[in-house]
Backbone and ligand atoms as CSV (ligand in chain L), in Angstrom:
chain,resi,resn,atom,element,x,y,z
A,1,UNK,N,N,133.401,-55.227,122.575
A,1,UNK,CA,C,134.493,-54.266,122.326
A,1,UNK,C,C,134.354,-53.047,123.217
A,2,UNK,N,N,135.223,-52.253,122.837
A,2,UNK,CA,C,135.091,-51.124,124.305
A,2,UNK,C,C,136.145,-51.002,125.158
A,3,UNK,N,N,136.659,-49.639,125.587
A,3,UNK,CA,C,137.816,-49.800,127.002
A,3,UNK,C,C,136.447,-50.235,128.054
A,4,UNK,N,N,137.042,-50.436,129.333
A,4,UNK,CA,C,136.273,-50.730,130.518
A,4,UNK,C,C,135.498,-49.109,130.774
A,5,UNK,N,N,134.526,-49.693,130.839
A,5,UNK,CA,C,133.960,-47.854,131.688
A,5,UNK,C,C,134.300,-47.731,133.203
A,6,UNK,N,N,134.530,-46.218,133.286
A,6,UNK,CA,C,134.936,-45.801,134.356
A,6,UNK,C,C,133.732,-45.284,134.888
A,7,UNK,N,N,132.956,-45.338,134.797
A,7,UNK,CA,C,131.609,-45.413,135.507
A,7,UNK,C,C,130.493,-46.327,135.350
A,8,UNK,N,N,130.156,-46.238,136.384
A,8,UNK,CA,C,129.050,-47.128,136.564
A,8,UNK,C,C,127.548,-46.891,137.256
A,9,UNK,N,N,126.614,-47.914,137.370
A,9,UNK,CA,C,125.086,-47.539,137.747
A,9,UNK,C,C,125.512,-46.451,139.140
A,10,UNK,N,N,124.053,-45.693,139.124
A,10,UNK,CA,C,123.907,-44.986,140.162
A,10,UNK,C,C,125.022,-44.032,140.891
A,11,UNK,N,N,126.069,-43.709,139.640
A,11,UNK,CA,C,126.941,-42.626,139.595
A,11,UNK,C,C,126.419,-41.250,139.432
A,12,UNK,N,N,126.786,-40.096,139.963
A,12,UNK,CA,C,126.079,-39.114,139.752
A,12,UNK,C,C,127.253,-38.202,138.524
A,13,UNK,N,N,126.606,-38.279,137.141
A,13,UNK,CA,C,127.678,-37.599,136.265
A,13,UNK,C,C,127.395,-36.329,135.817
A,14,UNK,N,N,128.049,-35.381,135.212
A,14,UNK,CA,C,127.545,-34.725,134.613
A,14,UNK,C,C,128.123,-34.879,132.913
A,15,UNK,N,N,127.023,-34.316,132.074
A,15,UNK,CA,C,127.304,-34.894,130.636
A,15,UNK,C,C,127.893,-32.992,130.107
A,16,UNK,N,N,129.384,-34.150,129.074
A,16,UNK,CA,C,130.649,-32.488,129.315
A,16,UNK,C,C,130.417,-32.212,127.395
A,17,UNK,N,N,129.465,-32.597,126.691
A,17,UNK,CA,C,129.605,-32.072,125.361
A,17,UNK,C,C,127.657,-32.557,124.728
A,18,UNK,N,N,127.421,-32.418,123.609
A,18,UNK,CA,C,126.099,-32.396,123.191
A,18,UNK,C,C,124.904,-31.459,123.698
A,19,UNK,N,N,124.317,-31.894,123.464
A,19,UNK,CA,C,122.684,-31.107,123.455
A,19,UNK,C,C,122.535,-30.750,124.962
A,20,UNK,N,N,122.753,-32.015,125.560
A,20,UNK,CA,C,122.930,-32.124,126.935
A,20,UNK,C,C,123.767,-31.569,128.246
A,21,UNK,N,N,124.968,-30.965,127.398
A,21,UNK,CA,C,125.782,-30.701,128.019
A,21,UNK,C,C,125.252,-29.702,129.125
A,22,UNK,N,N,126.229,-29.675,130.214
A,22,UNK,CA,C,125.925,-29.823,131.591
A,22,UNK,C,C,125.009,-30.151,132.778
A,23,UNK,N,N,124.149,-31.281,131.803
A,23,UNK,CA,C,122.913,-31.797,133.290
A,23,UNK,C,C,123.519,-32.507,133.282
A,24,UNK,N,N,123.275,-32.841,135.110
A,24,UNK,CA,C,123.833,-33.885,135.792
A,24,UNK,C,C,122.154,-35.000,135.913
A,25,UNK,N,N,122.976,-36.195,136.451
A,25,UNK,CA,C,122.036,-37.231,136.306
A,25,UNK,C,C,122.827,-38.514,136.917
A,26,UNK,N,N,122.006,-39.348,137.424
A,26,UNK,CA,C,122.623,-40.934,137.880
A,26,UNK,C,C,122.501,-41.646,136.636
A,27,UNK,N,N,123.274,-42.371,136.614
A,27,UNK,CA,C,123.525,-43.347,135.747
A,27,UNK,C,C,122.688,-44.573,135.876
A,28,UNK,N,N,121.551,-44.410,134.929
A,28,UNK,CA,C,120.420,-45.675,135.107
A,28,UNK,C,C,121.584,-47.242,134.909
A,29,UNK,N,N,121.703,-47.490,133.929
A,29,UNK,CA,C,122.297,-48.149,133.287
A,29,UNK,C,C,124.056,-48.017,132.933
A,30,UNK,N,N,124.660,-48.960,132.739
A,30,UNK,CA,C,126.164,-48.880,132.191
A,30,UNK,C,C,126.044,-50.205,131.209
A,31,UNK,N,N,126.206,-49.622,129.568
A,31,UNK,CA,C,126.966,-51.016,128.974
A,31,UNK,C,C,128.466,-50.966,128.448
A,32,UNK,N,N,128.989,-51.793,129.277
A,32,UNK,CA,C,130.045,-51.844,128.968
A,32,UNK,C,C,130.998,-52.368,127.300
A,33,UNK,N,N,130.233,-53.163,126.488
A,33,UNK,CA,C,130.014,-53.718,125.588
A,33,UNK,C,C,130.212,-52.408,124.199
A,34,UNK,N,N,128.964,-51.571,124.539
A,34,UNK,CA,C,128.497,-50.435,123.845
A,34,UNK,C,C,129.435,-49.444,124.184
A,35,UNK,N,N,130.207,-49.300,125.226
A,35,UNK,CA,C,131.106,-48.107,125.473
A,35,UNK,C,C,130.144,-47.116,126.146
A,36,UNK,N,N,128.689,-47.566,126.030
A,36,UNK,CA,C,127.638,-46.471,126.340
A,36,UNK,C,C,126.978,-46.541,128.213
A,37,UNK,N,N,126.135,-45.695,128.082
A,37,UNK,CA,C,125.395,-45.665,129.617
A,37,UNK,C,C,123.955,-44.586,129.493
A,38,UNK,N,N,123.454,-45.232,129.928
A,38,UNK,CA,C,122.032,-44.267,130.307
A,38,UNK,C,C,121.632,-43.902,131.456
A,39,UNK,N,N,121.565,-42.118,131.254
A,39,UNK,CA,C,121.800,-41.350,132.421
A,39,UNK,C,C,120.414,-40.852,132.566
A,40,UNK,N,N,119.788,-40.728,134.188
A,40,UNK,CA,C,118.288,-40.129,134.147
A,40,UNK,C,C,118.122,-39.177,133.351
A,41,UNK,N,N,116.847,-39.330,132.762
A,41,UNK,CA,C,116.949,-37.569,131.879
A,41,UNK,C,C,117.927,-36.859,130.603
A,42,UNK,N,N,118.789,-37.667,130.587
A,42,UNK,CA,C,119.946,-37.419,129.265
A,42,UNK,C,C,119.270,-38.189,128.278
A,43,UNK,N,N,119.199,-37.360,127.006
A,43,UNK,CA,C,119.070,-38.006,126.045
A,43,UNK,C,C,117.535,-38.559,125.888
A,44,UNK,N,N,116.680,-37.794,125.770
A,44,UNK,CA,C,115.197,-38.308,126.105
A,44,UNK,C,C,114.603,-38.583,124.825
A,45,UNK,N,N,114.330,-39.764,124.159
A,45,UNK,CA,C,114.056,-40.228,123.331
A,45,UNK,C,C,111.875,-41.089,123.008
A,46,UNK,N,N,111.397,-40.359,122.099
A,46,UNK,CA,C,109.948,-41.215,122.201
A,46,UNK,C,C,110.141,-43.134,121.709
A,47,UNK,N,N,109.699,-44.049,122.447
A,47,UNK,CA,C,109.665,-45.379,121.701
A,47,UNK,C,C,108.143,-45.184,121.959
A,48,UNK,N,N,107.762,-46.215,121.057
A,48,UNK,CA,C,106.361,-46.531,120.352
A,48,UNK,C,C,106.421,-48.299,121.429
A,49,UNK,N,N,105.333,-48.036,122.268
A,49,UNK,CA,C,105.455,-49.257,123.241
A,49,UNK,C,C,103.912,-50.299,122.814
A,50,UNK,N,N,103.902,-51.223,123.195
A,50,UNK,CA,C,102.328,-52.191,122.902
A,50,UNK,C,C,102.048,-52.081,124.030
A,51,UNK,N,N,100.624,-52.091,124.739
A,51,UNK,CA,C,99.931,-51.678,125.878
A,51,UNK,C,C,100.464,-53.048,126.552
A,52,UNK,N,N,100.725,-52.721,127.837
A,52,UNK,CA,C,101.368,-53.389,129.023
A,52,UNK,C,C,100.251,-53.323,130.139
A,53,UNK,N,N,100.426,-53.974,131.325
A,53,UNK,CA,C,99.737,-53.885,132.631
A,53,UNK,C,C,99.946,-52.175,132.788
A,54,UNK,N,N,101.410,-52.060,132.477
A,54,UNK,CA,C,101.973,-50.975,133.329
A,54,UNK,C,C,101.833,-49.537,132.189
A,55,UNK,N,N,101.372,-50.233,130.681
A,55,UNK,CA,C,101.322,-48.852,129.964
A,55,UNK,C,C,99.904,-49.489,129.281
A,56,UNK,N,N,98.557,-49.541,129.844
A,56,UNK,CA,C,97.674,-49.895,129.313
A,56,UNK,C,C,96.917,-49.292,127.789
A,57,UNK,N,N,97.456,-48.301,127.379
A,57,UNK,CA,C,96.772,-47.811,126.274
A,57,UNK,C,C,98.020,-47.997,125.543
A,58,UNK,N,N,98.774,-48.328,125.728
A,58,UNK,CA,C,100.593,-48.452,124.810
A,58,UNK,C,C,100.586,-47.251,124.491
A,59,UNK,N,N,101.082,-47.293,123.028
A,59,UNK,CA,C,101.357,-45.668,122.506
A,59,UNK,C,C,103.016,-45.250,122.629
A,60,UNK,N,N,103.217,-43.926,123.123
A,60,UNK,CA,C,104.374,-43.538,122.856
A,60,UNK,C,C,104.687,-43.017,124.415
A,61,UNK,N,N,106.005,-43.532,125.131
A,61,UNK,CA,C,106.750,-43.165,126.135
A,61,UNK,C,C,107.949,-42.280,125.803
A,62,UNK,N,N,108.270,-41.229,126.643
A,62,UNK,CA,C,109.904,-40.832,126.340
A,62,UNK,C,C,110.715,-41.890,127.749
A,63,UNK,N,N,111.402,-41.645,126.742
A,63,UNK,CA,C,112.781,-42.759,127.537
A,63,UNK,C,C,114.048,-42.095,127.445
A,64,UNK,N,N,114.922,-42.564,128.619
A,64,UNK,CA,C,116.203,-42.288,128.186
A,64,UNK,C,C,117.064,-42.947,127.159
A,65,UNK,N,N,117.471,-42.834,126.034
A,65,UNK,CA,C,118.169,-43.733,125.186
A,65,UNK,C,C,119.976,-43.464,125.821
A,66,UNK,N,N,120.691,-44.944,125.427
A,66,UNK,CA,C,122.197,-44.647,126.378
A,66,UNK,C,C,122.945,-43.670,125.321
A,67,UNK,N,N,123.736,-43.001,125.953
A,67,UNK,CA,C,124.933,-42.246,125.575
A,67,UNK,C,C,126.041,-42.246,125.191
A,68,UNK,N,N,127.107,-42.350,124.633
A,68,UNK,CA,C,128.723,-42.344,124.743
A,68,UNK,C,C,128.720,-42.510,126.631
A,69,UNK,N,N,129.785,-43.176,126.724
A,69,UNK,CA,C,130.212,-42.740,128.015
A,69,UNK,C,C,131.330,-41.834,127.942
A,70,UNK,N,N,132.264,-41.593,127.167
A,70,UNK,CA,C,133.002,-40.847,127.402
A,70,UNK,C,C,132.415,-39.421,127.206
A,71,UNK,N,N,131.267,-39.251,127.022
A,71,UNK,CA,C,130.574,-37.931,127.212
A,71,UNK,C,C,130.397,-37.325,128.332
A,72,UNK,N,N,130.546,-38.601,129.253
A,72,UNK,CA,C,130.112,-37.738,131.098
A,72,UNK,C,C,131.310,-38.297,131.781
A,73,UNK,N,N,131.043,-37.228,132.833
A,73,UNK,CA,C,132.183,-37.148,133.700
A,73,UNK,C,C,131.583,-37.617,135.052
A,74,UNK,N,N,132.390,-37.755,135.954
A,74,UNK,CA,C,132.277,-37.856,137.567
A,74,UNK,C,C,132.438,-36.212,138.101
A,75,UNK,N,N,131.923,-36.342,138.922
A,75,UNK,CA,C,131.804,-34.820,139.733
A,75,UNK,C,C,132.778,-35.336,141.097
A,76,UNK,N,N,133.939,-34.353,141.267
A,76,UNK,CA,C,134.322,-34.546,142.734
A,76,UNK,C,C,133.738,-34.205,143.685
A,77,UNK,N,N,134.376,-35.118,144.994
A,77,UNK,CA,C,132.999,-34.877,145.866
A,77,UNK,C,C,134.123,-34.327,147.438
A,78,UNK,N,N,135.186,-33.841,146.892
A,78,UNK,CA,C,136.211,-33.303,147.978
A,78,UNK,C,C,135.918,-31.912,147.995
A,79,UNK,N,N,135.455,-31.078,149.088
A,79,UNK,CA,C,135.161,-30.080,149.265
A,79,UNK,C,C,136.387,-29.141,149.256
A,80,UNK,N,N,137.383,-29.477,149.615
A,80,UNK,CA,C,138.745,-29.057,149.792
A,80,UNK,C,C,139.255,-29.460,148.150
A,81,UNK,N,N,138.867,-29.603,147.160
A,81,UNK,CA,C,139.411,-29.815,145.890
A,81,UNK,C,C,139.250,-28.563,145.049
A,82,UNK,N,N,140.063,-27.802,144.240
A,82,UNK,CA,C,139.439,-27.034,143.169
A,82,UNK,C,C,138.883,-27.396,142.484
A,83,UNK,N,N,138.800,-28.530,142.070
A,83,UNK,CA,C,137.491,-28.903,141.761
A,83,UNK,C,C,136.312,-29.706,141.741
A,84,UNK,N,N,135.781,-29.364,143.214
A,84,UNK,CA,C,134.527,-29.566,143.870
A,84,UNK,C,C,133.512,-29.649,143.210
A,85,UNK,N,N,132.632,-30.799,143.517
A,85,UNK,CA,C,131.317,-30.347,142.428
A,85,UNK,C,C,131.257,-30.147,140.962
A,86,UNK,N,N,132.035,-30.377,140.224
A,86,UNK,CA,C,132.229,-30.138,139.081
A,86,UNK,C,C,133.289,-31.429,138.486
A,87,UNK,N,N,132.955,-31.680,137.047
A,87,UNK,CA,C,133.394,-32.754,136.487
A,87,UNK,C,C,135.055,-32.493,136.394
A,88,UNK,N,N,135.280,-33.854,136.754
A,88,UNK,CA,C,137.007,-34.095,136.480
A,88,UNK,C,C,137.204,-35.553,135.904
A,89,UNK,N,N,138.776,-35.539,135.586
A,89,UNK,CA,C,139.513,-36.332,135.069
A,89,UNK,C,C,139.739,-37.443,136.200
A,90,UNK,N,N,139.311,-38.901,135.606
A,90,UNK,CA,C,139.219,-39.798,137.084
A,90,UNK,C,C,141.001,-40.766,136.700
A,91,UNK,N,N,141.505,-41.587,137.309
A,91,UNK,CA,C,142.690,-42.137,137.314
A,91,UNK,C,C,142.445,-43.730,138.345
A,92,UNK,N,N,142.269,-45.005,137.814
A,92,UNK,CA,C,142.059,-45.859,138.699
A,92,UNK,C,C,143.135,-45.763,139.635
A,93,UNK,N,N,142.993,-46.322,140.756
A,93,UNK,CA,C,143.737,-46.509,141.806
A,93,UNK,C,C,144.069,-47.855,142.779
A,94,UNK,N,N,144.996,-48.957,142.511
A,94,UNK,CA,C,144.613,-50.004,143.108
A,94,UNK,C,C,145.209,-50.357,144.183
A,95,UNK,N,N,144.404,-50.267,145.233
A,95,UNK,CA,C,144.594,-50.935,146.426
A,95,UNK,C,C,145.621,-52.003,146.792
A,96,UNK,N,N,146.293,-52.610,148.004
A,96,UNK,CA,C,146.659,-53.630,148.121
A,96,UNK,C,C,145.820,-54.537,148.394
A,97,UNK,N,N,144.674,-54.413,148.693
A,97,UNK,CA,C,143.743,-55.835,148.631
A,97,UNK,C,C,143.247,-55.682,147.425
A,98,UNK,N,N,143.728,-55.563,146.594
A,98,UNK,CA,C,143.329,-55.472,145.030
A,98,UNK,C,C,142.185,-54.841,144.430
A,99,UNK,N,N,141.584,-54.212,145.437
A,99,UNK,CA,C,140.207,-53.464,145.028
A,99,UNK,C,C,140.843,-52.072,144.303
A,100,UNK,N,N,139.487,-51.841,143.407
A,100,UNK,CA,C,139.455,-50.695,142.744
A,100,UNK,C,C,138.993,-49.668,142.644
A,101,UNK,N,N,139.740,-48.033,142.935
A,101,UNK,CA,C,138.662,-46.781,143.359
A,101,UNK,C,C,139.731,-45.960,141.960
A,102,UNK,N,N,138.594,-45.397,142.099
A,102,UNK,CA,C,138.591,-43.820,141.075
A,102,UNK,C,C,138.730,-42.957,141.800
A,103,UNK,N,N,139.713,-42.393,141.379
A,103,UNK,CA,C,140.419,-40.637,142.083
A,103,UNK,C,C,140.501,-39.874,140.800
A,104,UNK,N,N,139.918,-38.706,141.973
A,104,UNK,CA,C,140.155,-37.411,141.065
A,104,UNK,C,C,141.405,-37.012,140.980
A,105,UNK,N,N,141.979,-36.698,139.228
A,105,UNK,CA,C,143.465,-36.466,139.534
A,105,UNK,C,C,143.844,-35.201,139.621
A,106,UNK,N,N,142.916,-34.002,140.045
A,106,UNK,CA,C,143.659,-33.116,140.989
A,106,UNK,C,C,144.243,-33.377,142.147
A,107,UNK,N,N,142.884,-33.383,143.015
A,107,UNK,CA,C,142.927,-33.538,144.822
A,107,UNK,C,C,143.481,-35.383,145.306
A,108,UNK,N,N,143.695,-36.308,144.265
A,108,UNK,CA,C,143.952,-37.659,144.980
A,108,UNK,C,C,142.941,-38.166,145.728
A,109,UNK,N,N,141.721,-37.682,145.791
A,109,UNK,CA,C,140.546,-38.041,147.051
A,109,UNK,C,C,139.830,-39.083,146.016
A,110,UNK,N,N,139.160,-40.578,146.324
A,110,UNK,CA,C,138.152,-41.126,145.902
A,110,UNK,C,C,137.154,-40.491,145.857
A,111,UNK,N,N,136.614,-40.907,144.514
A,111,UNK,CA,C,134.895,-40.735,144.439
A,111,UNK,C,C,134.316,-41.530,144.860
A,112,UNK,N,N,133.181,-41.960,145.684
A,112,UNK,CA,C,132.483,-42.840,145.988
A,112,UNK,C,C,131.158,-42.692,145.758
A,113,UNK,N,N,130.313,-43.774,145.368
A,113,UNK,CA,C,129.106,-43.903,144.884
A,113,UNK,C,C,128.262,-44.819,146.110
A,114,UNK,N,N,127.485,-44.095,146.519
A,114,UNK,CA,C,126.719,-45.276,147.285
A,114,UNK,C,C,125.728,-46.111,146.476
A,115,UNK,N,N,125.695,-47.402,147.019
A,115,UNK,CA,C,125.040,-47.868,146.384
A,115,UNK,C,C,123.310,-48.169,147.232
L,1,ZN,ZN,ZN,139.172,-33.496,143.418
């Protein structure tokens, strides 16, 4: 269940309500399923782990636990936009070769994410 998320991995968002509100962060994760996403550093949660190669004494890690997605935004990345750098309202946009970009719906400019 879920609308489609409008973001995805290795997006740079910033989170626009909670505890969290205004750190920015990439988007570790996107579930689309959950409506949710886990952003570096948002939402830092302790799990209780069993000792691993990689966590030999186990014990307790903080982790990011996922988020709402509709909690974070995309940051425009049009320098010429009022609003530059700062979270906006995205609007899909479809191509004639049927591909799909996200625009900011001030400035009309794509966001792009490298991957
Ligand atoms: Zn813009």
């Amino acid at each position: 269940m879920g609308a489609k998320l409008r973001v995805r991995r290795d997006d740079m968002v910033e989170v626009i309500t909670g505890n969290y509100k205004g750190v920015r962060g990439r988007i570790l994760s996107a579930r689309p399923r959950e409506g949710k996403v886990v952003v570096e550093g948002v939402g830092m949660v302790w799990k209780h782990v069993k000792p691993t190669r990689q966590h030999p004494r186990g014990g307790r890690i903080e982790r990011e636990a996922p988020i709402q997605a509709s909690n974070v935004m995309l940051l425009c990345q049009n320098k010429e936009c009022e609003r530059y750098d700062r979270p906006v309202r995205i609007r899909m946009l479809l191509s004639p070769d049927r591909s799909k970009s996200r625009v900011c719906t001030k400035c009309g400019r794509a966001i792009v994410t490298e991957e």
